[in-house]
C-alpha positions in Angstrom: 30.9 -32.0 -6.6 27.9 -31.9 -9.2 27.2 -29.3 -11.7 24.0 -28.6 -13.3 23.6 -26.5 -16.4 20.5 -24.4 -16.9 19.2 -23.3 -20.4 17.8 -19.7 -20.3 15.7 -18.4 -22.6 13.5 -15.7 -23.9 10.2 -16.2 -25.2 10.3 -16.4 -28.6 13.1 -19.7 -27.9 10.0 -21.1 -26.1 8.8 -23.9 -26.8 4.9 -23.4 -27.9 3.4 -25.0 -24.7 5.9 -23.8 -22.8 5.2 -20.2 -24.6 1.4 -20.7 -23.0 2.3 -21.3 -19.3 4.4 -18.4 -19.7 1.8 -16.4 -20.5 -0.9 -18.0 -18.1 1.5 -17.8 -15.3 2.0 -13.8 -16.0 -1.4 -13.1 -16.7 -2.0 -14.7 -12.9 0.8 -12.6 -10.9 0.1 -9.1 -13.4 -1.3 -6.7 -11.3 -4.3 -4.7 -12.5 -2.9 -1.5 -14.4 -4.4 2.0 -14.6 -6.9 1.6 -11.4 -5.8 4.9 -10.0 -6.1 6.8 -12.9 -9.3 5.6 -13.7 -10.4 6.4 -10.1 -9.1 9.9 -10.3 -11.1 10.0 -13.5 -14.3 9.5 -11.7 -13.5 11.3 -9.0 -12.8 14.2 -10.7 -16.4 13.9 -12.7 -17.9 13.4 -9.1 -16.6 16.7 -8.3 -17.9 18.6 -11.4 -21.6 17.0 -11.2 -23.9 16.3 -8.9 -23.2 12.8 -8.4 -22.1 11.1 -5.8 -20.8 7.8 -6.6 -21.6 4.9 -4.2 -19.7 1.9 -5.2 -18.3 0.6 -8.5 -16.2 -2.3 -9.2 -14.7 -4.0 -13.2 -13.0 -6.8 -14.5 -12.0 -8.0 -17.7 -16.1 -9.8 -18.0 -18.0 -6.8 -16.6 -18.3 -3.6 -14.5 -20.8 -1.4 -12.7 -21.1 2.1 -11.4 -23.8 2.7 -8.8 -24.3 6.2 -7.8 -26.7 9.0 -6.2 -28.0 11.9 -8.3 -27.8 14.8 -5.9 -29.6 18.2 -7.8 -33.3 17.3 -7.4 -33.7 20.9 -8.4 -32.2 19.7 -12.0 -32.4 15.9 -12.6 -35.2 16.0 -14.6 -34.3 18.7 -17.4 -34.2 17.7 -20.8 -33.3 18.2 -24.4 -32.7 22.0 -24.8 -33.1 23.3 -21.0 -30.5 20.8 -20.4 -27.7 21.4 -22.7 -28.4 25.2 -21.9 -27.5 24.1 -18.2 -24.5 22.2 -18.7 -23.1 24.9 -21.1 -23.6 27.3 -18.4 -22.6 25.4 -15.6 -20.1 22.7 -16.0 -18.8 23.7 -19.4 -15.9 25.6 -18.4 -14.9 22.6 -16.1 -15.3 19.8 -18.8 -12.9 21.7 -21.6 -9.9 23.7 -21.4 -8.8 26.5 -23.5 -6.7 24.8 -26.8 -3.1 24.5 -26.3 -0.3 26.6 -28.1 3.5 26.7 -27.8 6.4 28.1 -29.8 9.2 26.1 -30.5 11.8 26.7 -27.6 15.7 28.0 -28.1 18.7 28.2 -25.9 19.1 32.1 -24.3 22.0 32.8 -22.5 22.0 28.8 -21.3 18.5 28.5 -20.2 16.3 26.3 -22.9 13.0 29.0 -22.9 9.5 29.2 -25.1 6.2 30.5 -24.8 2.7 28.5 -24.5 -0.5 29.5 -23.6 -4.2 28.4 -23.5 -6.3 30.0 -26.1 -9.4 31.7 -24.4 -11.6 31.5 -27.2 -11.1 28.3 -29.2 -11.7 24.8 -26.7 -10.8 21.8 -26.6 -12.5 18.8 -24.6 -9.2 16.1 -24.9 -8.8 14.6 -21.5 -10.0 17.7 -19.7 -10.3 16.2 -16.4 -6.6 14.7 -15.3 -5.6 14.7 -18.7 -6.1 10.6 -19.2 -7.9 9.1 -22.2 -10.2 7.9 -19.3 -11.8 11.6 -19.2 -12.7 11.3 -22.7 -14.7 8.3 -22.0 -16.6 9.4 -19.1 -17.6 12.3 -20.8 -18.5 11.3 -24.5 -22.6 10.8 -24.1 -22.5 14.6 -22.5 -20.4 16.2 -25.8 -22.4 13.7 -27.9 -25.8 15.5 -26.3 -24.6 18.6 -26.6 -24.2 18.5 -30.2 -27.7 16.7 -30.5 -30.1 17.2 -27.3 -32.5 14.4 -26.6 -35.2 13.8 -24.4 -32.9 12.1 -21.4 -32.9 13.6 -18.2 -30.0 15.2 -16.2 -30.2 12.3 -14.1 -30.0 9.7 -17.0 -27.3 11.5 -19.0 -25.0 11.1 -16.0 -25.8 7.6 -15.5 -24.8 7.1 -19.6 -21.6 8.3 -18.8 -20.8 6.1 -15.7 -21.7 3.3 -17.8 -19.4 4.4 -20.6 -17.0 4.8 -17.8 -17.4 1.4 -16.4 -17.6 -0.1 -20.2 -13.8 1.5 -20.7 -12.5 0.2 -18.1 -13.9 -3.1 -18.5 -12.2 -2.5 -22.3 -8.8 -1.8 -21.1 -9.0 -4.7 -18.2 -9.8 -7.1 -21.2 -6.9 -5.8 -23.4 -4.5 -5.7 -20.5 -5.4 -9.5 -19.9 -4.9 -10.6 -23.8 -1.8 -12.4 -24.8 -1.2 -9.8 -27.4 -0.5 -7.5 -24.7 1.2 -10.0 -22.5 3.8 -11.1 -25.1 4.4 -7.3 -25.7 5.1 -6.4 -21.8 7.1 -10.0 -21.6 9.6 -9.1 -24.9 9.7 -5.0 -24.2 10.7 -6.5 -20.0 13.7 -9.0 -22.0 12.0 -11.8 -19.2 14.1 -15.0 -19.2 12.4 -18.2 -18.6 13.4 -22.0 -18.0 12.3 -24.2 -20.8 9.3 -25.0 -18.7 7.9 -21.6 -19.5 8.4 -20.8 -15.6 10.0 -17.3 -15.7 13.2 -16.1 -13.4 
């Protein structure tokens, strides 16, 4: 019979190069986070403007958003004519009444309160699926709006798929640091041999 015994540990009992293969073997096997949400994110600004998106793709380096502008009858508007536009238009769908609550109490058993969404006052937080994704994509249209320029339609929405594609590249490149590999390792309690090789 032969008996081996196995030293576990966590990573901070690591060894410091065994702490870097650790972290260079998870950052290899980590899958990319937050890709559906930021799809949903564009796809829910394709549906409020005319845009049609055509391909896009990011990494932790770089990212692109190709897409078709599909109002001829508006693309060109500026300054103005086109912040009159989008407030008549698409500003309902881009904001959301604020939201109010009351603190809740017990009735009879049954854990009640009131909320509501104000009608008058707005708010443009994460309007779109309610990720900080929507805040992105839409930033150079609320930054127009409170100063009109001479872009076009056309190029305004182009502004905010590149903002969109320059967040995501943002959170692929923070997802991929070791700040934010060490923090998913310790908050998991991963055990590893003293290799860095993790079980």
């Amino acid at each position: 019979m032969r008996q081996e015994i196995i030293n576990i540990y966590k990573f901070d009992e690591l060894p410091e190069p065994a702490k870097v293969q650790a972290i260079e073997d998870f950052r290899r096997e980590m899958p990319a986070a937050w890709t559906e949400e930021n799809r949903a994110t564009l796809e829910a600004f394709c549906n409020i403007f005319p845009v049609q998106v055509r391909d896009y793709s990011y990494s932790s380096c770089d990212g692109f958003a190709w897409a078709d502008f599909i109002d001829d009858d508006h693309k060109n508007l500026t300054g103005l004519h086109l912040a009159k536009h989008i407030y008549n238009q698409y500003f309902d769908s881009i904001t959301q009444g604020k939201y109010y609550s009351t603190g809740g109490k017990y009735i009879d058993g049954k854990y009640t309160y009131k909320c509501r969404h104000s009608k008058i006052i707005v708010d443009s937080s994460c309007p779109l699926t309610g990720y900080y994704m929507d805040d992105a994509i839409l930033r150079p249209v609320f930054d127009f709006l409170k100063k009109p320029d001479n872009r076009t339609f056309e190029e305004l929405i182009q502004d905010c798929l590149c903002a969109w594609s320059t967040a995501c590249v943002q959170a692929m490149a923070d997802q991929e640091s070791d700040e934010y590999i060490i923090d998913a390792i310790q908050a998991n309690e991963y055990e590893f041999l003293e290799s860095g090789e993790m079980l």
